[in-house]
C-alpha positions, -999 to +999 in steps of 0.1 A: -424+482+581-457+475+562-451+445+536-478+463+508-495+444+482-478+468+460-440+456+464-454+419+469-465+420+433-433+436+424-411+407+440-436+385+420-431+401+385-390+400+396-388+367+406-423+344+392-408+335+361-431+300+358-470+289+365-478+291+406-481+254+407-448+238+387-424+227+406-401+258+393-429+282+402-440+268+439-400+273+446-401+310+430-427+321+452-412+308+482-380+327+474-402+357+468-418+351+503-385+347+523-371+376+503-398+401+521-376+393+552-338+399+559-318+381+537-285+402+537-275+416+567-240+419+554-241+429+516-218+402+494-204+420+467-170+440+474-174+478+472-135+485+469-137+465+438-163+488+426-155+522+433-119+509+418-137+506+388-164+530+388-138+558+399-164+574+417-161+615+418-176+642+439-200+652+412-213+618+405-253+612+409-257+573+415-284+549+420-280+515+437-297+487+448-292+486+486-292+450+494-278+449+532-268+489+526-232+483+534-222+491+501-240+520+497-227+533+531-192+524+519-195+546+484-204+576+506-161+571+514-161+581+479-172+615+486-205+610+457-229+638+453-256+618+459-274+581+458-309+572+455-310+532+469-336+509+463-343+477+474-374+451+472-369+441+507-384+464+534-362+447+555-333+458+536-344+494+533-349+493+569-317+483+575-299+512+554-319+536+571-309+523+601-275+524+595-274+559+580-291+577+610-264+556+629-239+571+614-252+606+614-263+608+654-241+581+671-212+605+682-183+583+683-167+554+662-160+534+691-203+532+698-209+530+661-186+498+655-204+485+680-234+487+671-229+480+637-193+460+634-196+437+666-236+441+669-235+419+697-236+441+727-269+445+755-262+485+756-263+483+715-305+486+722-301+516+747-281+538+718-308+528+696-336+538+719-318+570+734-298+584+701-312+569+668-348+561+671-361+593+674-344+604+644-360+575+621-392+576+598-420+558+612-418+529+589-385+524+600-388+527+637-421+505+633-402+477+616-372+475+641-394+481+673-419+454+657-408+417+659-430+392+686-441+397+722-408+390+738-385+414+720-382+435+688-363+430+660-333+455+669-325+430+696-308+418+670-282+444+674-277+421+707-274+389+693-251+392+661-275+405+635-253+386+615-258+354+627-294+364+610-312+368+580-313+343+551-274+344+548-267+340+584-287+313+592-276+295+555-238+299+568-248+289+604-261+260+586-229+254+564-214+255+601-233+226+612-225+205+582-188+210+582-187+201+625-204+170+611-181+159+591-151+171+617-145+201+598-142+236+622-143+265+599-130+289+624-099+275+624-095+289+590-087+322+602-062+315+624-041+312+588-012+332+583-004+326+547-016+322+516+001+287+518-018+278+547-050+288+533-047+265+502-039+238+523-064+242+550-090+243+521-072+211+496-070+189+534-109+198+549-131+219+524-128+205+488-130+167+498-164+177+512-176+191+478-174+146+472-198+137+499-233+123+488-247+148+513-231+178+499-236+170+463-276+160+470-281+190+488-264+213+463-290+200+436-316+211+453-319+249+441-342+256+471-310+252+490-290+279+481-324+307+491-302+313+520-272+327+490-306+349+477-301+333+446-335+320+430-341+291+407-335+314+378-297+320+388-296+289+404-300+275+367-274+302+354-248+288+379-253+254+370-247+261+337-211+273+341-204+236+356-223+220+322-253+214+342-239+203+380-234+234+402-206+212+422-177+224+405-189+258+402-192+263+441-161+243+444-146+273+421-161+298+442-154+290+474-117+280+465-111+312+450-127+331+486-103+308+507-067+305+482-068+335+467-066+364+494-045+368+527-075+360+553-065+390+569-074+416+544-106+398+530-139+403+555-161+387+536-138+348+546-140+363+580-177+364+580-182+332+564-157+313+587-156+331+620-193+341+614-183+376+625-151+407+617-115+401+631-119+412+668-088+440+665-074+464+646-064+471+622-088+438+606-106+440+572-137+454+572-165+470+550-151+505+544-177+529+564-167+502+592-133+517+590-118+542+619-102+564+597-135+563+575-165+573+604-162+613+599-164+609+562-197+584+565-212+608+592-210+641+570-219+626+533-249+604+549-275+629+540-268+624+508-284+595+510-324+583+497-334+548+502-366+533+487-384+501+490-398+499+455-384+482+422-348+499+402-371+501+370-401+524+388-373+544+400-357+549+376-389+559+354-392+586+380-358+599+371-355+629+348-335+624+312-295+629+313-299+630+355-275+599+368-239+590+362-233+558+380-256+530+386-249+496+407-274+471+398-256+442+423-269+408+403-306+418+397-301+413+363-301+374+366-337+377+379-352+393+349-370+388+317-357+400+286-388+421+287-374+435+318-343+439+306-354+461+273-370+481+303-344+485+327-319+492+298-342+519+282-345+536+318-312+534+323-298+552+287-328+578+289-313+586+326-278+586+319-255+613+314-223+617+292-200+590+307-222+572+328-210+536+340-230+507+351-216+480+366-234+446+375-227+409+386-234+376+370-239+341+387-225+329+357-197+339+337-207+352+306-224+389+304-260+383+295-267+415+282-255+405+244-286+391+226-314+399+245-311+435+250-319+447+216-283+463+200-298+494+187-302+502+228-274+483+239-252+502+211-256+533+232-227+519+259-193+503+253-184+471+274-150+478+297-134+442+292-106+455+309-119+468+339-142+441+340-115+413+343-097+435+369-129+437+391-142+401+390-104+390+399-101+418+429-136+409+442-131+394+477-167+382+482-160+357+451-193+342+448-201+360+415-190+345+379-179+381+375-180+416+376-190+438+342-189+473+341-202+493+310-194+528+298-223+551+278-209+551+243-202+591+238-186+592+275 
């Protein structure tokens, strides 16, 4: 897929907050640089916490943010009338594309898990070649046929895709650091209680959060890039912990290991066995589930994916044409300028009882005070289903989960 000047200037004005040659604004455009590339290959933000709280119905019109697409894919269970995704990556829009002529031409669940659940088999490329590439746009097939002289980039779909990306190779990494220090992750689930969890992480996870390595490396915001979180979020997190970003991953990662059975929570299973539980039933992303594939295959025309910014999109939009909108944690990148922006797009756009629902690295919303409250009147914050949402979400990297409601809904 062609990386344009276009959406390089637009991962600039989301990201390049400070001047090119501070030290804040050399890291910002390296994040924006890696971000061109795969950084999600697994999205990590829980869709059945969403659509719990979006209550997602067959007349609903959303727009998304695709990230790694596997929330997107997993809304279509939810039986929407349609969703327009964008992303900034063209790796990312690649990959939902991918994913969603999967779905629609790969005949049986069995191939399709596969190729996109285990994504580690050699005949994974020949289903690709025989049954999906002909069915793909020609930015799409060029990016995933692209790669270097010795093999393309859906050899991937060979190797554990992942294992790659800006995530995989971060949690690889995390791998590395905790067989240093005797710790084997994998172990973890081989838990069969809640019980065991805790103790598994309060014996050989949290003392590491004490080691000089772990604590200099964790103030160094270029190394969380592989998380996709910029300096500017970096900054948010290490607010919550007064400053030291320590106890706020401490939080996070207790909360992912201690506070749901391993067995229902794929997002632990990808961070400590680097891949899904190898039978059924396991926890998966929901379009990965058996009883879900029919339902996936028939609503995945329903689907647009875009690499351009949410804010351009949306300014395409018709007035009163969208009822949900996902904006994952994109908010934590932008100016308040942005923000007016995005917020004006969003009420012109909405209909009568539109929801919006977002993620914060921090805790706090951080809507109140700098989007103006004559615009910001329009919609009614859903404490409630907020609270519920940020304590069911399984991924648990997130300060929390918000979710607003348009005022006259």
């Amino acid at each position: 897929m062609t990386y344009t000047a276009s959406i390089e200037d637009q991962l600039g004005a989301a990201v390049h907050q400070n001047p090119a040659l501070s030290k804040t604004g050399a890291l910002e455009r390296v994040f924006s640089h890696l971000f061109q590339g795969l950084v999600y290959a697994q999205i990590w933000e829980d869709p059945v916490a969403d659509m719990q709280a979006l209550q997602i119905g067959p007349e609903d019109q959303m727009v998304c943010i695709a990230s790694g697409g596997c929330n997107v894919m997993s809304y279509l269970t939810a039986n929407p009338a349609s969703i327009t995704a964008v992303d900034l990556s063209p790796a990312h829009i690649a990959l939902l594309r991918l994913k969603l002529a999967g779905a629609e031409r790969i005949g049986d669940f069995d191939t399709f898990y596969r190729f996109f659940g285990k994504a580690n088999h050699a005949a994974n490329v020949g289903v690709y070649d025989r049954v999906v590439a002909p069915h793909l746009d020609g930015e799409t097939r060029g990016y995933w046929e692209g790669g270097t002289l010795l093999r393309r980039r859906i050899s991937l779909f060979e190797r554990t895709i992942y294992h790659h990306g800006l995530l995989g190779r971060f949690i690889g990494g995390i791998h590395v650091v905790g067989r240093l220090a005797g710790v084997n992750f994998r172990e973890f689930v081989r838990c069969s209680t809640l019980e065991a969890q805790r103790a598994f992480f309060g014996s050989h996870v949290d003392p590491l959060f004490d080691r000089w390595i772990v604590m200099r490396l964790a103030q160094q915001r270029a190394s969380l890039f592989g998380l996709g979180i910029p300096p500017a979020q970096y900054d948010k997190l290490a607010a919550d912990g007064g400053g030291d970003v320590i106890p706020v991953l401490r939080e996070r990662i207790r909360k992912l290991m201690c506070d749901f059975p391993v067995s229902e929570n794929y997002f632990a299973w990808q961070a400590f066995a680097r891949g899904y539980a190898p039978d059924e039933p396991r926890s998966v992303p929901p379009y990965l589930e058996r009883g879900q594939f029919e339902t996936v295959k028939a609503n995945a025309r329903r689907v647009r994916a875009h690499n351009r910014s949410l804010i351009d999109l949306l300014a395409s939009l018709p007035d009163g044409s969208r009822d949900v909108y996902v904006l994952l944690d994109a908010q934590d990148w932008m100016t308040d300028d942005q923000l007016a922006n995005l917020w004006a797009e969003i009420t012109r756009t909405a209909r009568p009882g539109a929801r919006v629902l977002f993620r914060t690295g921090g805790i706090n919303d951080i809507l109140p005070g700098r989007v103006a409250p004559d615009l910001l009147g329009h919609w009614k914050y859903d404490a409630k289903a907020s609270a519920k949402a940020t304590a069911d979400d399984r991924s648990a990297i997130y300060g929390a989960v918000h979710l607003y409601r348009m005022a006259n809904g």
